[in-house]
FISEDO-217360 format. One record per atom (N, C-alpha, C): chain; x, y, z. Coordinates in pm, whole numbers. Layout:
<pavexs>
<pavex><chain>A</chain><x>X</x><y>Y</y><z>Z</z></pavex>
...
</pavexs>
This chain:
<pavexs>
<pavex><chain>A</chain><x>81</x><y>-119</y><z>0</z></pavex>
<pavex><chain>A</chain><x>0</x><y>0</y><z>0</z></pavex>
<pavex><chain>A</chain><x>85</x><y>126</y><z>0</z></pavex>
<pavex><chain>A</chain><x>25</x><y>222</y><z>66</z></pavex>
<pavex><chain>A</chain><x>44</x><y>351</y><z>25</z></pavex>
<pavex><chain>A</chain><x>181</x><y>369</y><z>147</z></pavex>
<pavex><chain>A</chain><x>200</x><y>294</y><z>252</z></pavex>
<pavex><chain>A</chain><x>250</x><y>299</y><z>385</z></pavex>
<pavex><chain>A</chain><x>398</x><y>290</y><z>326</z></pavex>
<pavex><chain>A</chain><x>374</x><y>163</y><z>234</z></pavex>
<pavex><chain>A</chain><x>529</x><y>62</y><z>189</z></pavex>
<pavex><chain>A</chain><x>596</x><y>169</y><z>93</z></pavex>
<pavex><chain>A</chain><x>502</x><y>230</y><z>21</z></pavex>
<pavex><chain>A</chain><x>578</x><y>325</y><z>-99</z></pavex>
<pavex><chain>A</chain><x>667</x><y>427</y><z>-36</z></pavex>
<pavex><chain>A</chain><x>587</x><y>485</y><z>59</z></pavex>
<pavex><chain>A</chain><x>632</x><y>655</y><z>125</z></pavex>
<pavex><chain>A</chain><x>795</x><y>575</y><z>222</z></pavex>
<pavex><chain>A</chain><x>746</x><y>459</y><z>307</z></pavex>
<pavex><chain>A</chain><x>874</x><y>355</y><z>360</z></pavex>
<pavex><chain>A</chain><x>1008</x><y>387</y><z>283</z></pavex>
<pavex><chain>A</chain><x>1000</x><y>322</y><z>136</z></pavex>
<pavex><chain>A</chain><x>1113</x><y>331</y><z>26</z></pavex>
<pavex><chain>A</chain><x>1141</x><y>453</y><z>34</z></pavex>
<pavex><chain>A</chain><x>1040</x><y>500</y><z>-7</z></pavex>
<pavex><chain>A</chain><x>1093</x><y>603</y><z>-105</z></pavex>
<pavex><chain>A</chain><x>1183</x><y>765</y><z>25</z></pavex>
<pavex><chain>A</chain><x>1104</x><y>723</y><z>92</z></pavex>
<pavex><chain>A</chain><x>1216</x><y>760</y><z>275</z></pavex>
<pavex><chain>A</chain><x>1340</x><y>735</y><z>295</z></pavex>
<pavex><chain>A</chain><x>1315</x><y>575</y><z>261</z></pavex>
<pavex><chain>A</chain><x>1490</x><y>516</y><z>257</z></pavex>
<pavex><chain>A</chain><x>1556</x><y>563</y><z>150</z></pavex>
<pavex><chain>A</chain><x>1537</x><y>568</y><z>65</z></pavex>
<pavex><chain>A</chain><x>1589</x><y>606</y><z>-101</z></pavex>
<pavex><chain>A</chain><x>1640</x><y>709</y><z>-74</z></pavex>
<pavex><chain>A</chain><x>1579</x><y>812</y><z>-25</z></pavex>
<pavex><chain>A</chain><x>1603</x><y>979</y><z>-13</z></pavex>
<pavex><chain>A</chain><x>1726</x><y>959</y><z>131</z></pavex>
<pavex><chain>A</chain><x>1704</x><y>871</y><z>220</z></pavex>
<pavex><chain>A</chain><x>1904</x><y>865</y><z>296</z></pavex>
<pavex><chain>A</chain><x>1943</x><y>805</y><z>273</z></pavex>
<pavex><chain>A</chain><x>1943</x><y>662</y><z>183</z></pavex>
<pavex><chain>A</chain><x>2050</x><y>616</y><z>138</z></pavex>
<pavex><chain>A</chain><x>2077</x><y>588</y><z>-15</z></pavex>
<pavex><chain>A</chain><x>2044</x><y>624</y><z>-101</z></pavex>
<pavex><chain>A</chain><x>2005</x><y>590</y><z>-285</z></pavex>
<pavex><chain>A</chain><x>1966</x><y>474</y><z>-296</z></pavex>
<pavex><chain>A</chain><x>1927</x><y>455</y><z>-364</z></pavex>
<pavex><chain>A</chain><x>1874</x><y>355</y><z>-459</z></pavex>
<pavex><chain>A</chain><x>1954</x><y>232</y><z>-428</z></pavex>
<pavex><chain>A</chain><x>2073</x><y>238</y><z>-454</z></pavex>
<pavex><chain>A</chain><x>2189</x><y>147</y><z>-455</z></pavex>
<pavex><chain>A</chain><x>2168</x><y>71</y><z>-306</z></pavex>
<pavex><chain>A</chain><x>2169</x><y>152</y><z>-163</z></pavex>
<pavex><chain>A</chain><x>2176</x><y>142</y><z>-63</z></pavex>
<pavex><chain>A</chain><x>2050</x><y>78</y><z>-23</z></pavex>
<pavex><chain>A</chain><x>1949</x><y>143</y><z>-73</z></pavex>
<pavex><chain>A</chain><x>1846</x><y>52</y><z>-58</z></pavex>
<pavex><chain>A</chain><x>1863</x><y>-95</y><z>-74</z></pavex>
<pavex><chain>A</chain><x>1831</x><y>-136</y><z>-215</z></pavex>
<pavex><chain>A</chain><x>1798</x><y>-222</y><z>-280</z></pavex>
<pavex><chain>A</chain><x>1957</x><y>-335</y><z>-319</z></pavex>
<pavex><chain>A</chain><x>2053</x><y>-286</y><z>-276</z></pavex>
<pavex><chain>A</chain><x>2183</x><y>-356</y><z>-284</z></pavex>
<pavex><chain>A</chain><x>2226</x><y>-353</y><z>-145</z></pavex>
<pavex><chain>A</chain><x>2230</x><y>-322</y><z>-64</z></pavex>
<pavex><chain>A</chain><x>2337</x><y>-337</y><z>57</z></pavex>
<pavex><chain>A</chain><x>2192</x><y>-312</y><z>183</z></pavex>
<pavex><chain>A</chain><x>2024</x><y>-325</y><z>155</z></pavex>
<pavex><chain>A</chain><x>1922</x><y>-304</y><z>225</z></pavex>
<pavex><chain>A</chain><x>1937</x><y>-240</y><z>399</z></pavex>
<pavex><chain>A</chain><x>1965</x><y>-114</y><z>313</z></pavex>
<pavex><chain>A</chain><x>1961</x><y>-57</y><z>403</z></pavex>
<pavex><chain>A</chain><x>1831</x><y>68</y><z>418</z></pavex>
<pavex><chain>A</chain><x>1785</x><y>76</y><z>542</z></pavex>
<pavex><chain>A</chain><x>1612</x><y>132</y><z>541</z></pavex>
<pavex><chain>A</chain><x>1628</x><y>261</y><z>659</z></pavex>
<pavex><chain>A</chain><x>1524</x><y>296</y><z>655</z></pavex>
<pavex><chain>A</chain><x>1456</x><y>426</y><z>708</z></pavex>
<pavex><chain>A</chain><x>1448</x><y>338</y><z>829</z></pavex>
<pavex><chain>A</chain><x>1511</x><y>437</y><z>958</z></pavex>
<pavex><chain>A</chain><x>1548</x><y>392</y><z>1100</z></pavex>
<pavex><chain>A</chain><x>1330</x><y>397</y><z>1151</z></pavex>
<pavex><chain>A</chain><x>1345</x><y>282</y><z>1225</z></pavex>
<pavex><chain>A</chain><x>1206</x><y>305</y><z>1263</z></pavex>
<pavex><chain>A</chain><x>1135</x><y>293</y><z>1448</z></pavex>
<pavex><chain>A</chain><x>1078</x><y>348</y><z>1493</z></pavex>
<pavex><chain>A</chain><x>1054</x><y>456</y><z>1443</z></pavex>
<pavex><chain>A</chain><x>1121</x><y>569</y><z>1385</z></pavex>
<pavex><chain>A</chain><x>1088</x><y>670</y><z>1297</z></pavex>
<pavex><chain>A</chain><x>1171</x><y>819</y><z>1278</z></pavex>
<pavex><chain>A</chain><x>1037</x><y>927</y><z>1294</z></pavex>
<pavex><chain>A</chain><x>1127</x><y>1017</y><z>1306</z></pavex>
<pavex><chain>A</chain><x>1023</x><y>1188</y><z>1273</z></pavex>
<pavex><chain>A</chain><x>1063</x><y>1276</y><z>1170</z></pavex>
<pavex><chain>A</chain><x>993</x><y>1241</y><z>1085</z></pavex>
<pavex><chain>A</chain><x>1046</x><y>1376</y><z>997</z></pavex>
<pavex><chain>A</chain><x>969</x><y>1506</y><z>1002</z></pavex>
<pavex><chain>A</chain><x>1022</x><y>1641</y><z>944</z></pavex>
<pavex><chain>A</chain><x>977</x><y>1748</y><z>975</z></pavex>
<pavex><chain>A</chain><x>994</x><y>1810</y><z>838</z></pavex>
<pavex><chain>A</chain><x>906</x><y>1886</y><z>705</z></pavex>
<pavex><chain>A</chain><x>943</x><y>1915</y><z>657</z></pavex>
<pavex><chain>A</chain><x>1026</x><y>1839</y><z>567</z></pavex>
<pavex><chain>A</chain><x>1042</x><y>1733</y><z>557</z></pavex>
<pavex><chain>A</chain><x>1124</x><y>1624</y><z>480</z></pavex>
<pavex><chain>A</chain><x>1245</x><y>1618</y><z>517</z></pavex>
<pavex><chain>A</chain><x>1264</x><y>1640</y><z>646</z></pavex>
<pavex><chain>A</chain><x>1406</x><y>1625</y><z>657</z></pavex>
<pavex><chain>A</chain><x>1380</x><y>1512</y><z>777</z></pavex>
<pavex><chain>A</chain><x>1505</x><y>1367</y><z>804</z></pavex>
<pavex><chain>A</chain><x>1480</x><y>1365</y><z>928</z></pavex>
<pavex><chain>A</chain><x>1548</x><y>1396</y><z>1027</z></pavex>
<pavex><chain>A</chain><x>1490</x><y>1428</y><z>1162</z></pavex>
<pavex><chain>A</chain><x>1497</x><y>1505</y><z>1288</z></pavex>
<pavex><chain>A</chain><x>1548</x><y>1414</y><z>1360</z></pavex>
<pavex><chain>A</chain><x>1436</x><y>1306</y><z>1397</z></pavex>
<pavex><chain>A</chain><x>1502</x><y>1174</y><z>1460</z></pavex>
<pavex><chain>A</chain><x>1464</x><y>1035</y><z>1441</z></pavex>
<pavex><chain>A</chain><x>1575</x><y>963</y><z>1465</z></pavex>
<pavex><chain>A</chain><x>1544</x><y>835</y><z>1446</z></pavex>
<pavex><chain>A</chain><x>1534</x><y>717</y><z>1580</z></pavex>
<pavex><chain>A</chain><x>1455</x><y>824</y><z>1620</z></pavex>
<pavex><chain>A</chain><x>1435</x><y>706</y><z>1759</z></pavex>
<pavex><chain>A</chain><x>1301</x><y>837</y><z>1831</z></pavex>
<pavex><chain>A</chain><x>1224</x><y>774</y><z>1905</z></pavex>
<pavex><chain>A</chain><x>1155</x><y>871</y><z>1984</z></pavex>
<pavex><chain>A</chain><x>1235</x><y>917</y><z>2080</z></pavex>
<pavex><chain>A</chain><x>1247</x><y>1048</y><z>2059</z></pavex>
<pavex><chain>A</chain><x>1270</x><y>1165</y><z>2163</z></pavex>
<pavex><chain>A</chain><x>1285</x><y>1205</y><z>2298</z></pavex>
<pavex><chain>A</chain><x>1342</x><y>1239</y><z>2350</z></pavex>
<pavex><chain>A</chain><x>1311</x><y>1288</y><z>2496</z></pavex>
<pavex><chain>A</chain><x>1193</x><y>1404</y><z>2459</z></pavex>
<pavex><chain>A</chain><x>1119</x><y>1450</y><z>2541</z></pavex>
<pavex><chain>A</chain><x>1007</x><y>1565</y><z>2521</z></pavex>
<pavex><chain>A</chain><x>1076</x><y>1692</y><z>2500</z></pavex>
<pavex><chain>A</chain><x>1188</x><y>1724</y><z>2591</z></pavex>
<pavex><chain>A</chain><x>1259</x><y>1850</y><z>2565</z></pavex>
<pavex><chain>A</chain><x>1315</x><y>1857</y><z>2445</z></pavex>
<pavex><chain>A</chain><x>1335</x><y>1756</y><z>2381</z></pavex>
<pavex><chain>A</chain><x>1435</x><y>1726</y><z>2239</z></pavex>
<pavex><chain>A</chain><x>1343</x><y>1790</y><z>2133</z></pavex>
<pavex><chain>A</chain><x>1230</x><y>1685</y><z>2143</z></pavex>
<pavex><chain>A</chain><x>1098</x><y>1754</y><z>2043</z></pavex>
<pavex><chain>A</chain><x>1053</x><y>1854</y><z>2072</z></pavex>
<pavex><chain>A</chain><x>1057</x><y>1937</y><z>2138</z></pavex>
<pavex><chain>A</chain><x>969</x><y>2065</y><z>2160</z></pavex>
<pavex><chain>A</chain><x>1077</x><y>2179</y><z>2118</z></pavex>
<pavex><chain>A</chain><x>1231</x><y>2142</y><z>2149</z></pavex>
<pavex><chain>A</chain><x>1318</x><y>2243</y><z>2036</z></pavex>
<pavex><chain>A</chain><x>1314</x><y>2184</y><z>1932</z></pavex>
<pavex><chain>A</chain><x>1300</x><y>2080</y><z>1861</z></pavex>
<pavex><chain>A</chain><x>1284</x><y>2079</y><z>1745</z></pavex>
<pavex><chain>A</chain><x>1162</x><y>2152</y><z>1667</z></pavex>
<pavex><chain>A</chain><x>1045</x><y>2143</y><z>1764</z></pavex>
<pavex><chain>A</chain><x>955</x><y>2198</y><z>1680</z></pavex>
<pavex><chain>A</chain><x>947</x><y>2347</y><z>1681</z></pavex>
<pavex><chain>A</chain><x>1034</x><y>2452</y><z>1780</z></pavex>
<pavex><chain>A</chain><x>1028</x><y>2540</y><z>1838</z></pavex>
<pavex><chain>A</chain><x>1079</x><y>2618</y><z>1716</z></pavex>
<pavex><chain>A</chain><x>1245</x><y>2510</y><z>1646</z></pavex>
<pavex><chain>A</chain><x>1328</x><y>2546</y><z>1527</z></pavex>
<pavex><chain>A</chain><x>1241</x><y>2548</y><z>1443</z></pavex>
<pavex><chain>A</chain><x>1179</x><y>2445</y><z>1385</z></pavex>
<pavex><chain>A</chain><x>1111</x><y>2406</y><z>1284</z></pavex>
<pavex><chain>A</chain><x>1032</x><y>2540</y><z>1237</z></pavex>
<pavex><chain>A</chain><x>933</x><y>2599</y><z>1391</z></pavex>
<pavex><chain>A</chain><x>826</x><y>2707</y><z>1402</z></pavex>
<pavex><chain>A</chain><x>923</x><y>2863</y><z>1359</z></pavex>
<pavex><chain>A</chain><x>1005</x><y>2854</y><z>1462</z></pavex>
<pavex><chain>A</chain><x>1109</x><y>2959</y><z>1433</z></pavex>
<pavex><chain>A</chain><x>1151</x><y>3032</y><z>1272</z></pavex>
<pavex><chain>A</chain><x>1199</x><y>2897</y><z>1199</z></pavex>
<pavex><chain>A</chain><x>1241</x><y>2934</y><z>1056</z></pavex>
<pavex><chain>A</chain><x>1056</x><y>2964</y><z>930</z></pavex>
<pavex><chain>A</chain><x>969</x><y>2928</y><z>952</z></pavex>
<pavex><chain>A</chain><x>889</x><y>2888</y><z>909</z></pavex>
<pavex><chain>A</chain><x>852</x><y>3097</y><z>947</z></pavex>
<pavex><chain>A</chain><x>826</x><y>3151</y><z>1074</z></pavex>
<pavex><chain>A</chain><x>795</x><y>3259</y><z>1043</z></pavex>
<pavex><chain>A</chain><x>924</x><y>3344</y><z>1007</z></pavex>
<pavex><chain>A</chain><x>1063</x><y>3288</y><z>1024</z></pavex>
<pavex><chain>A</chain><x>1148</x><y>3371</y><z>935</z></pavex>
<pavex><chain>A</chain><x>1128</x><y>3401</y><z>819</z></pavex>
<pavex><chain>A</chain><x>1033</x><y>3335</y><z>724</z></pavex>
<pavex><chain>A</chain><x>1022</x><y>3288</y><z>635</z></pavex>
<pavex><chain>A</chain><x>1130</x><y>3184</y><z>544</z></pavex>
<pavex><chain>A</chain><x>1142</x><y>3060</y><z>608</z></pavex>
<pavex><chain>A</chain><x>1202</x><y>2995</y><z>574</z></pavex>
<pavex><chain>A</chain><x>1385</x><y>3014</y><z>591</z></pavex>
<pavex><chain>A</chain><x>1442</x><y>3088</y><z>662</z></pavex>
<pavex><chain>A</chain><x>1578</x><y>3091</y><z>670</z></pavex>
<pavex><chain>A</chain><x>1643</x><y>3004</y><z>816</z></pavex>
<pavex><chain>A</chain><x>1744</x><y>2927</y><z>775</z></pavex>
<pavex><chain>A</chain><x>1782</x><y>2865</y><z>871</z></pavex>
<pavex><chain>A</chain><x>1879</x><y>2931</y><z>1021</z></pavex>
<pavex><chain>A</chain><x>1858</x><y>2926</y><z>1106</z></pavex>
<pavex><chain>A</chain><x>1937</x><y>3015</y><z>1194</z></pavex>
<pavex><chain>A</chain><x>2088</x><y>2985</y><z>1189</z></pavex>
<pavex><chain>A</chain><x>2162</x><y>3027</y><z>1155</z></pavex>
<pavex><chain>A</chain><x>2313</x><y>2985</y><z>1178</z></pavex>
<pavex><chain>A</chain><x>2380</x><y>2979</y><z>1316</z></pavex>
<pavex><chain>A</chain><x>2450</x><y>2880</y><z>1352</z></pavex>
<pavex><chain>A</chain><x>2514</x><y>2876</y><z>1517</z></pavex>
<pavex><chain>A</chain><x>2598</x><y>2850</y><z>1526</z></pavex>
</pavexs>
């Protein structure tokens, strides 16, 4: 189904094609992505996720610019 496609095509986008489907290597599970990027690959401490989403919120009314640190 629709679950297995978005799965791949997750893995594909961190490891290519190659990595996938030759050396099977996959999308850490659980993960969180944000924006298509991923954030984490394991569930979180609560403080972890709430700056992530704080960043996430942050750049979004920057209009999209990443903060440099």
């Amino acid at each position: 189904g629709d679950g297995k496609e978005r799965f791949l095509e997750l893995s594909r986008f961190l490891f290519g094609e190659e990595g996938v489907h030759k050396h099977c290597r996959l999308a850490p599970v659980p993960s969180l992505w944000i924006n298509g990027e991923l954030f984490f690959d394991a569930i979180p401490p609560q403080f972890e996720l709430e700056e992530a989403l704080e960043e996430v919120l942050n750049e979004h009314r920057d209009g999209g610019k990443k903060e440099e640190q």
